[in-house]
C-alpha positions as CSV (number, residue, x, y, z in Angstrom):
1,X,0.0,0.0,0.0
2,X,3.2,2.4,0.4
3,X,3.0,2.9,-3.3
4,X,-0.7,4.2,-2.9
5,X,-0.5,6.3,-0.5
6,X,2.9,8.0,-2.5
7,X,0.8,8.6,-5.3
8,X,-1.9,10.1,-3.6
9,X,0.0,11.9,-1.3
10,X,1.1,13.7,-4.6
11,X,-1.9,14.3,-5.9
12,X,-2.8,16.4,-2.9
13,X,0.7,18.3,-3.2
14,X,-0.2,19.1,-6.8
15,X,-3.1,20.7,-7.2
16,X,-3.1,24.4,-7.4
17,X,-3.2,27.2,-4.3
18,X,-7.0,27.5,-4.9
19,X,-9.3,24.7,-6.7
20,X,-9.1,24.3,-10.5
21,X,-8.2,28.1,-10.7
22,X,-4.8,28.3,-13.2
23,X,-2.8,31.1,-14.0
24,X,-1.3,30.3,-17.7
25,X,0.9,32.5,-20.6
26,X,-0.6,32.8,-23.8
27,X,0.4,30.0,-26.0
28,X,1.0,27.4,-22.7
29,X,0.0,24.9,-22.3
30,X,-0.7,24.0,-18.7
31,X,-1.8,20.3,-16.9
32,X,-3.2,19.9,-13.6
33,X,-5.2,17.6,-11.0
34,X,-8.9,18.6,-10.7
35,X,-9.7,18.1,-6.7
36,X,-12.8,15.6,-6.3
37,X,-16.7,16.7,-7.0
38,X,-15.2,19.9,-9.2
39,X,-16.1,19.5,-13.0
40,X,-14.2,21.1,-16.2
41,X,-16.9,22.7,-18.9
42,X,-16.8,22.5,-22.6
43,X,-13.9,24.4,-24.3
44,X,-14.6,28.1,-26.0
45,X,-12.9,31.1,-27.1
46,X,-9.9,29.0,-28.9
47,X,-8.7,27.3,-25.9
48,X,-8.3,23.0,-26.1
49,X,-9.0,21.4,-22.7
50,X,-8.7,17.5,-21.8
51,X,-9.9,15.7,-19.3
52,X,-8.5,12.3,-18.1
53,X,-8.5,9.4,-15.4
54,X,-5.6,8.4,-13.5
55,X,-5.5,4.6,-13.9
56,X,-3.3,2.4,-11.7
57,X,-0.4,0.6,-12.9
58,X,1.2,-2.0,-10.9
59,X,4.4,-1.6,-9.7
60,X,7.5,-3.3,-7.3
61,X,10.7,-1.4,-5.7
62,X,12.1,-4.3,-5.2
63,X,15.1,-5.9,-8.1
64,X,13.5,-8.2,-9.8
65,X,15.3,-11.2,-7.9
66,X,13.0,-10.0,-4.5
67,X,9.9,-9.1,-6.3
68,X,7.6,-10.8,-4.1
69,X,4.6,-7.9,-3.1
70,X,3.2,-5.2,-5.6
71,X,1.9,-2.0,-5.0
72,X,0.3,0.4,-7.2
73,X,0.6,3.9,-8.6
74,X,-1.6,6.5,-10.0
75,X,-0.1,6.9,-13.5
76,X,-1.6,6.4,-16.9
77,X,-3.8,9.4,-18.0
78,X,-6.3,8.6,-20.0
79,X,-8.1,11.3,-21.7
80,X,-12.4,11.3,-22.2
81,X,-12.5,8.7,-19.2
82,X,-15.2,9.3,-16.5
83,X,-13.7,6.6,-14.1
84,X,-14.2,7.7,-10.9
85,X,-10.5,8.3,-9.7
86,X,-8.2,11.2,-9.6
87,X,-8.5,12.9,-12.8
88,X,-6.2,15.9,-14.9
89,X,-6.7,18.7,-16.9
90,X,-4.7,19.9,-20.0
91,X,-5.2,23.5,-20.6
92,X,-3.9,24.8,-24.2
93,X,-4.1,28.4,-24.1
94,X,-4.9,30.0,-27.4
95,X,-1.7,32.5,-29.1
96,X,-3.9,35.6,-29.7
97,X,-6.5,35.7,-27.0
98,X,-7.0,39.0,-24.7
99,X,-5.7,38.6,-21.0
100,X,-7.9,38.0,-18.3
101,X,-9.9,35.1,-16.8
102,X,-11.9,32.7,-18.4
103,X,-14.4,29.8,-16.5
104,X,-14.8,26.6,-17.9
105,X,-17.3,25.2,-15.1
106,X,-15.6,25.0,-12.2
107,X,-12.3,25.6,-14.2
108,X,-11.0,29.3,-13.8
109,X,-8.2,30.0,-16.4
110,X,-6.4,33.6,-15.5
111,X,-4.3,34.4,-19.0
112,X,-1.7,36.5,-18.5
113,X,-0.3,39.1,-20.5
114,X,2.5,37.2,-21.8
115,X,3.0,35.0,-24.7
116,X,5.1,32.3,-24.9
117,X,7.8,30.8,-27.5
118,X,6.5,28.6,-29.7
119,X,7.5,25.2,-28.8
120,X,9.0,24.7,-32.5
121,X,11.2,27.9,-31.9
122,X,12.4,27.4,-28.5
123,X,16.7,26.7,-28.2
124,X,15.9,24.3,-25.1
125,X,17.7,21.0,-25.8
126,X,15.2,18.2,-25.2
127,X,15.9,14.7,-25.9
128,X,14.4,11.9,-24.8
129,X,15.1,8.5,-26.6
130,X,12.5,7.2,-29.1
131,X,12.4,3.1,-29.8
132,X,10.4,2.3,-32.6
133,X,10.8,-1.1,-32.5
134,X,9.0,-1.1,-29.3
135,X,5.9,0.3,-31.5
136,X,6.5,-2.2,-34.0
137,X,5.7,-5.1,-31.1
138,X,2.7,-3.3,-30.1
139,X,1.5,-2.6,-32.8
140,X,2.2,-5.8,-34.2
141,X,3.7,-4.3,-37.6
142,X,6.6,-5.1,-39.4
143,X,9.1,-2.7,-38.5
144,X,9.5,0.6,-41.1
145,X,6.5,-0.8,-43.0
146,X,3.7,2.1,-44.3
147,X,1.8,0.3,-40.9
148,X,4.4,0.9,-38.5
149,X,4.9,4.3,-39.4
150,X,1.5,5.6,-39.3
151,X,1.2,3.5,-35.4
152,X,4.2,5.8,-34.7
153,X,2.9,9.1,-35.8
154,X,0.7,9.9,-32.9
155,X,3.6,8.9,-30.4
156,X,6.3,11.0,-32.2
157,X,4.4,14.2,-32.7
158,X,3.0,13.8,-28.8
159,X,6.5,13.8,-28.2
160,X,7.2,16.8,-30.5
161,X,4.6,19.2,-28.3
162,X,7.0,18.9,-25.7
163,X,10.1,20.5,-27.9
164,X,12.0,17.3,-28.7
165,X,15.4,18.1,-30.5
166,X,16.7,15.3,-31.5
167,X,15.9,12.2,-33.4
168,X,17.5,8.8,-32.3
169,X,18.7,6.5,-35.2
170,X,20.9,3.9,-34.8
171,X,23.9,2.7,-37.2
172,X,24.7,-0.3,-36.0
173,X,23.0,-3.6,-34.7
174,X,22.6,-3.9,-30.5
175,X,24.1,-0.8,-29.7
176,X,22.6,-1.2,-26.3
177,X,22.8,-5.0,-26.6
178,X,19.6,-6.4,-25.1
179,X,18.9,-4.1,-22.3
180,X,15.4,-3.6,-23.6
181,X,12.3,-6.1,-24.2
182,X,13.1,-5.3,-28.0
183,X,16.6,-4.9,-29.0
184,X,17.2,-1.9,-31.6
185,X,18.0,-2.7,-34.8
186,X,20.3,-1.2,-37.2
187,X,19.1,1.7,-39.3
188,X,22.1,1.2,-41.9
189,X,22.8,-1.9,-43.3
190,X,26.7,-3.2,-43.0
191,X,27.6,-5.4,-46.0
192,X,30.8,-7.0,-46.6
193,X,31.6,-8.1,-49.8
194,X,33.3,-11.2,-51.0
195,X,36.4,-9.0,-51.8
196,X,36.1,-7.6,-48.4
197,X,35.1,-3.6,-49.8
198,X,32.3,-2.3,-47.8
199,X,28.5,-1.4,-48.6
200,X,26.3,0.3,-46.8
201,X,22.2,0.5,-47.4
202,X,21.0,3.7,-45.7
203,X,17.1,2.8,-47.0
204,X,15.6,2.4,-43.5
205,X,17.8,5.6,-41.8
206,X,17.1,7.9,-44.5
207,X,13.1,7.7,-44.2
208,X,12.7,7.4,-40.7
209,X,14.7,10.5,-40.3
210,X,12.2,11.7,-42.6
211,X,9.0,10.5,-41.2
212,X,10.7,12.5,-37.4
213,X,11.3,15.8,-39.0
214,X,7.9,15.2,-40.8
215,X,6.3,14.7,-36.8
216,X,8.5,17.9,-35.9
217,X,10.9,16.5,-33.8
218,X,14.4,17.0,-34.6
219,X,16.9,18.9,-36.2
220,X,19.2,17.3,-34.6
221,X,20.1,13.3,-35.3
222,X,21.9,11.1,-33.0
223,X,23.3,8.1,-34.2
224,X,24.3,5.4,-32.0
225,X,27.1,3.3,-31.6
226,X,30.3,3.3,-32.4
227,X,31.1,2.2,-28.7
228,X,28.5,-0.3,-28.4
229,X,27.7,-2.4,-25.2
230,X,28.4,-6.1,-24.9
231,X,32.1,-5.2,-25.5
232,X,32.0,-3.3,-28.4
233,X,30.4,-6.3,-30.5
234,X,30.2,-4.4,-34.0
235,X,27.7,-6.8,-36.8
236,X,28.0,-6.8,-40.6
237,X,25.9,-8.7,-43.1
238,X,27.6,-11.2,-46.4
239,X,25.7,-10.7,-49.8
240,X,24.1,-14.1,-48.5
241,X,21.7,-11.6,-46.3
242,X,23.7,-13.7,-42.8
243,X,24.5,-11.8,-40.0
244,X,27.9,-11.9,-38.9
245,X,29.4,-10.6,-35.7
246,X,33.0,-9.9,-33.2
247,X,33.8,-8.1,-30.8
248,X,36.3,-4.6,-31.4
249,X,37.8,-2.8,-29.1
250,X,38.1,0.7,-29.6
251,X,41.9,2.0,-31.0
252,X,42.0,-1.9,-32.0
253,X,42.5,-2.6,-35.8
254,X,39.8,-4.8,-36.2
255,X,37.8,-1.2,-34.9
256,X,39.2,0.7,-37.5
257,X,38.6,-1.6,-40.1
258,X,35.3,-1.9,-39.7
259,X,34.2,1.9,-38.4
260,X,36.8,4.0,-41.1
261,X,35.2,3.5,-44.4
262,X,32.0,3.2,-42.4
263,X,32.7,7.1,-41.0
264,X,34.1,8.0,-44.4
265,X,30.7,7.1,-46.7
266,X,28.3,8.5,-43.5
267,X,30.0,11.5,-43.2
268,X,29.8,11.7,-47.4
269,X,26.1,10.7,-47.5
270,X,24.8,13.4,-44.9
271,X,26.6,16.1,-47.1
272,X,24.9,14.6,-49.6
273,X,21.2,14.7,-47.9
274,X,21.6,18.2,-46.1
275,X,22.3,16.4,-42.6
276,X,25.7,16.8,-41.9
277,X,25.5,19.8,-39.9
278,X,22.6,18.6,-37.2
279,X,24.1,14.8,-36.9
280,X,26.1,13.4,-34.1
281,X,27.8,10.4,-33.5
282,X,26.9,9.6,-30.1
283,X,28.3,7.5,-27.5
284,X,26.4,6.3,-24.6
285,X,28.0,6.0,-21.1
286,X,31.6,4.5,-22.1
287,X,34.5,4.4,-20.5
288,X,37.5,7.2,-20.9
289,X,39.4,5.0,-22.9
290,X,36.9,3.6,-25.0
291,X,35.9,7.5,-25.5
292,X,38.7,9.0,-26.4
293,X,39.9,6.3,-28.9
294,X,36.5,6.3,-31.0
295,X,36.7,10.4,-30.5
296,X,40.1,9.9,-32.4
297,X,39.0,7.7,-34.9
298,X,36.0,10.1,-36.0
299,X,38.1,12.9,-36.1
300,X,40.9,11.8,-38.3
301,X,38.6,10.3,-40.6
302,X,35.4,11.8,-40.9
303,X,36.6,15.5,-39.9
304,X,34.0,18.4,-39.1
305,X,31.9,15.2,-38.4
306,X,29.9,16.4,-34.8
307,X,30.3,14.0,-31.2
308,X,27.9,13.6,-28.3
309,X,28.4,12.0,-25.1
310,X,26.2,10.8,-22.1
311,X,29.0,10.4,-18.9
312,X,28.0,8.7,-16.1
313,X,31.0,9.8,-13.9
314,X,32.4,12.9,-13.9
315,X,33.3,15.7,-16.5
316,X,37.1,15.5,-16.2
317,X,37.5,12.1,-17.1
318,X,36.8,13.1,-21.0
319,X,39.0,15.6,-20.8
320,X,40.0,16.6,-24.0
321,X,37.6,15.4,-26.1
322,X,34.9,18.3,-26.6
323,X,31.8,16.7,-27.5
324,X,30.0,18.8,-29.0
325,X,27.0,18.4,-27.2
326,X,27.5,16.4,-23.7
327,X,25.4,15.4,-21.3
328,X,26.3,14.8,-17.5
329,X,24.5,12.2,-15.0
330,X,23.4,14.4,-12.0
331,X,24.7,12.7,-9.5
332,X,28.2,14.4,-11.3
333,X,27.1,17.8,-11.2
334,X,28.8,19.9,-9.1
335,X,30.4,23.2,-8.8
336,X,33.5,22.1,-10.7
337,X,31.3,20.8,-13.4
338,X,29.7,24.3,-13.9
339,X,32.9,26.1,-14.5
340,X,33.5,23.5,-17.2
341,X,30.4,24.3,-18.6
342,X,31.0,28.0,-18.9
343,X,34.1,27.0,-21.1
344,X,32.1,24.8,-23.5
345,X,29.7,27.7,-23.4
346,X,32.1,29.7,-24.7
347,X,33.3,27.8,-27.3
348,X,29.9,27.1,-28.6
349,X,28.8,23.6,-27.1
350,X,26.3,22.3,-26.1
351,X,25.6,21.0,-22.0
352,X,23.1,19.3,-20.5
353,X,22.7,16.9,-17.7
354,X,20.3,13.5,-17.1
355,X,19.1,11.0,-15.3
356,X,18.2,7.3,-15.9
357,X,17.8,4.7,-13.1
358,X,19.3,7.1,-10.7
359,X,18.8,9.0,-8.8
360,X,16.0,7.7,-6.8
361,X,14.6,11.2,-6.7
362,X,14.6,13.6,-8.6
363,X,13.0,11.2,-11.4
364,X,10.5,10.0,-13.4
365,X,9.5,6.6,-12.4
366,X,6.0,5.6,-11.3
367,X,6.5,6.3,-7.8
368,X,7.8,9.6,-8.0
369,X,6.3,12.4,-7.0
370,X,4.8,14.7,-9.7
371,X,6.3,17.7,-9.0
372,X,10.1,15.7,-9.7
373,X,9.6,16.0,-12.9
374,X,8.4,19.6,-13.0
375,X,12.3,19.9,-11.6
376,X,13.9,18.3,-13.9
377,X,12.2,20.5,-16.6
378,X,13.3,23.6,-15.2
379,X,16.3,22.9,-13.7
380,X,18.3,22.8,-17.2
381,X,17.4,26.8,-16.8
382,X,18.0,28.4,-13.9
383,X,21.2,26.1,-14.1
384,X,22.8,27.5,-17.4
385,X,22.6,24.2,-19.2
386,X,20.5,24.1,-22.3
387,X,18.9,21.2,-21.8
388,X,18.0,17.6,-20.6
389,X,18.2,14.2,-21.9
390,X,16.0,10.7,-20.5
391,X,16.8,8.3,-22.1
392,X,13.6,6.1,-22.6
393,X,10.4,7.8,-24.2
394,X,8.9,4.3,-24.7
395,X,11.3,1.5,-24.1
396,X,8.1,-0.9,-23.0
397,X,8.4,-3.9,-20.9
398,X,6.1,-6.6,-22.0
399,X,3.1,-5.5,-20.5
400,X,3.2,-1.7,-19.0
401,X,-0.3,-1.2,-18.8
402,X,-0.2,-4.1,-16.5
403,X,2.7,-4.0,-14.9
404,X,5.5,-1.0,-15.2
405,X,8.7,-3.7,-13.8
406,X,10.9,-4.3,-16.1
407,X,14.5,-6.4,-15.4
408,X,16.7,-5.0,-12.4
409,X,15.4,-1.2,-13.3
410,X,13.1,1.1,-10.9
411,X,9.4,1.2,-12.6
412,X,8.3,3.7,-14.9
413,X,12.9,4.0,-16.0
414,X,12.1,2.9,-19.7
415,X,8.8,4.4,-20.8
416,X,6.6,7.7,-20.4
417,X,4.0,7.5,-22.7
418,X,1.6,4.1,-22.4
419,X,1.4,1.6,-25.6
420,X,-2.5,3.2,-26.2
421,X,-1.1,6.4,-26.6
422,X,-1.9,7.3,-22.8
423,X,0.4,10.0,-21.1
424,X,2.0,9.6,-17.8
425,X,1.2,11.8,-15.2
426,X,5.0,11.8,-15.1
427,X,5.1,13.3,-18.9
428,X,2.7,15.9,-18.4
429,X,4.3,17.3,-15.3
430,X,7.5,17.4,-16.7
431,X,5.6,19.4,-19.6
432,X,5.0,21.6,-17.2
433,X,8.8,22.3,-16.1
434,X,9.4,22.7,-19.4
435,X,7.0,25.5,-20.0
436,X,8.4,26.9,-17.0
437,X,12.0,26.8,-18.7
438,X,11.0,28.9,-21.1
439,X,9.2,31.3,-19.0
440,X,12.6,31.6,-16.8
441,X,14.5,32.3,-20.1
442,X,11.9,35.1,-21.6
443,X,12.1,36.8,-18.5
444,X,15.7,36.9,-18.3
445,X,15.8,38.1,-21.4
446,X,14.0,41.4,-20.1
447,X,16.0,42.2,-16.9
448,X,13.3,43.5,-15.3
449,X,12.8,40.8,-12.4
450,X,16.4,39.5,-11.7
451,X,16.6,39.7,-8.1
452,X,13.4,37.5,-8.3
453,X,14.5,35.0,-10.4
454,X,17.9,35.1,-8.5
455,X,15.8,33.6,-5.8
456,X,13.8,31.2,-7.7
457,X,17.5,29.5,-9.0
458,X,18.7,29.3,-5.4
459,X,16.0,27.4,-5.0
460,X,17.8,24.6,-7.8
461,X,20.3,22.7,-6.3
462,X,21.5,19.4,-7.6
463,X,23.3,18.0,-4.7
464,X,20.6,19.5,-2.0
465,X,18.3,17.9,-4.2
466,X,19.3,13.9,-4.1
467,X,17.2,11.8,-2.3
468,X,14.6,14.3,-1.6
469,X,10.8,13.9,-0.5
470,X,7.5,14.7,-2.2
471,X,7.3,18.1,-0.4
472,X,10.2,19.7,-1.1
473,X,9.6,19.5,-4.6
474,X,6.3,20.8,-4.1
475,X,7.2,24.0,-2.3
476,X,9.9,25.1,-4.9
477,X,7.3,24.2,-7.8
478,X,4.9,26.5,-5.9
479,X,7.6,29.2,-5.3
480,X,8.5,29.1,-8.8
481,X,5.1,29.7,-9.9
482,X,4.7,32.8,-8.3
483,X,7.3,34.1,-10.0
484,X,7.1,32.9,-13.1
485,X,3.8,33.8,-13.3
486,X,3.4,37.3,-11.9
487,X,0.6,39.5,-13.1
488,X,1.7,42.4,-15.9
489,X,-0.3,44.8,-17.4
């Protein structure tokens, strides 16, 4: 029952200072719990409004090894369902609507006079990992058929309304190896011939990059791996259409052999399709050596070529490599790290920071409070990084609607959307940091409430953070609010 009583206990933290009354910019977009017995009217005057159920997933703590009991948490959203449980509101506020308030029912909307960025035009750096092989399962379509694209489409643009920046594509086969229920695939196919010169099909890459810009996520394209898990086994394909596989070490020759004319063509074919600029080559939580060897590797053969990395110890063990766009674990952020981030600021990189299956809090799992992921939205803003990466959007265990467990991971780590297209309450909250990013940046921009927002960001602090309860997240949510959020005439 602990589980229960987290979730609720949340609930309660949540809603607003007075019931169902909201104070939104013009163009946000804005979700909230509706306390019990209050009732949303019908949409007018341009806005959109949803109304949704919390439905109950079940859930263990526990590593898999112990799982024994289950508890459940308040989490799938479902919109137009009048199940009698705790229930949320989206509120999009129209562009060009006057300021002032506006009752829907017992829903009191108070538009301020403020608009804000479009979400298509706004510099923060979202990215949060898209599997589309985990669609293909549910959807039971064959992957990158006309099917399996169109089951995607709702998923990707969904994802899109948040700001997503970056598309994930993968160039190899496993580069995760088999941490998920369904293994990526390759997006590019590696043949080697019988004379041992290299092909490469880049069919299946090339329109699903397509088909993400088409949804409005991107520019940017991150391709993953050239360090990939399970000891850096690389695969490769015959003319027979058999798969063939080895293990190379990075800085080994067998590496090079198999990743230089790769880097070479890829580098050649994204001139080629306008991509070249907006493209990474990404590497996922490797070690320093591993690093700095496939750092060389790109550099001296595929130059201007752009590299990302997600380290999951701290900063100054990639010294000298200069990803251009790198993102920190937060249990490594510290002071130190900041003043290396005002270096790569001023050589024009990119920072960000994220979490995975730690911390315990501030996250997203099922358990966690709301208001965590409300932090993690902002935070990237009041911090001076310009972003922040998850890395599952919708990594599914076998059965999340059922059961949000998956492996040795905390519940709710690999997915935050639902396989019937259902939002997390985690999702929508951090929506709601992410509006409040933006808000942060716009009105720095004007200077005319620093000392305000100077205490709003004291408020943000990574290491005081760790570990932290329901409340606390609550009461700087709250606090940021106010400010963000003041009345102008």
């Amino acid at each position: 029952m602990t589980a229960v009583k987290i979730s609720l206990f949340a609930v309660i933290f949540a809603l607003p200072s007075f019931a169902l009354e909201l104070t939104a910019w013009k163009g946000e977009t804005v979700n909230a719990f509706i306390p019990d017995g209050d009732k949303v009217g019908r949409a007018s005057n341009g806005f959109g409004i949803k109304v949704g159920a919390l439905k109950s997933v079940q859930y263990s703590q526990a590593p898999k090894i112990w799982r024994k009991t289950f508890s459940n948490a308040l989490d799938r959203v479902v919109w137009d369902d009048n199940a009698a449980t705790a229930r949320v509101v989206q509120v999009n506020v129209p562009r060009k609507i006057k300021s002032g308030v506006y009752k829907f029912g017992d829903l009191r909307v108070k538009v301020l006079n403020r608009t804000i960025t479009p979400v298509s035009k706004r510099t923060y750096h979202l990215d949060i990992w898209q599997h589309p092989w985990a669609i293909a399962r549910t959807s039971k379509t064959k992957p990158f058929s006309k099917e399996h694209y169109e089951a995607m489409r709702p998923f990707w643009c969904e994802l899109a309304s948040l700001g997503q920046k970056v598309i994930t594509t993968t160039i190899v086969r496993y580069p995760w190896s088999r941490q998920c229920t369904d293994a990526y695939d390759t997006m590019v196919r590696h043949i080697k011939m019988d004379d041992g010169s290299w092909k490469f099909d880049y069919t299946i890459f090339d329109e699903y990059v397509a088909f993400a810009l088409s949804c409005g996520i991107g520019p940017e394209i991150a391709c993953f791996s050239i360090c990939p898990w399970d000891g850096g086994r690389i695969w490769w394909e015959t003319p027979d259409g058999k798969h063939h596989s080895m293990r190379a070490k990075p800085g080994s020759k067998e590496y090079e052999e198999y990743w230089r004319p790769f880097l070479v063509d890829f580098a050649k074919h994204l001139k080629d399709k306008g991509w070249f600029e907006k493209t990474t080559v990404a590497l996922d939580e490797r070690s320093p050596e591993e690093t700095k060897a496939a750092a060389e590797l790109v550099r001296r053969v595929a130059p201007g070529i752009r590299l990302e990395l997600a380290g999951n110890r701290a900063f100054d063990a990639f010294v000298g490599i200069d990803p251009d766009v790198y993102s920190q674990s937060m249990e490594h952020v510290s002071k130190k790290f900041f003043e290396y981030v005002a270096t790569r600021k001023a050589k024009g990189l990119k920072t960000t920071f994220y979490v995975c299956n730690s911390p315990l809090s501030p996250n997203t799992f099922v358990f966690s409070s709301p208001d965590e992921g409300y932090w993690l939205g902002l935070y990237p803003a009041v911090a001076g990084l310009d972003g922040l990466l998850r890395w599952a959007y919708n990594s599914w265990p076998p059965k999340p609607i059922e059961n949000a467990d998956y492996a040795g991971l905390f519940a709710g780590d690999t997915f935050l959307v639902y396989p019937d297209g259902s939002p997390s309450i985690r999702l929508l909250m951090l929506q709601n940091g992410l509006e409040a990013a933006e808000k942060y940046k716009l009105l720095r921009a004007e200077g005319k409430c620093d000392d305000e927002l100077d205490k709003v960001a004291k408020l943000f602090d990574a290491k005081k953070a760790l570990w932290k309860k329901a409340p606390y997240f609550t009461e700087i949510r709250e606090e940021s609010d106010k400010v963000l959020n003041k009345t102008v005439d």
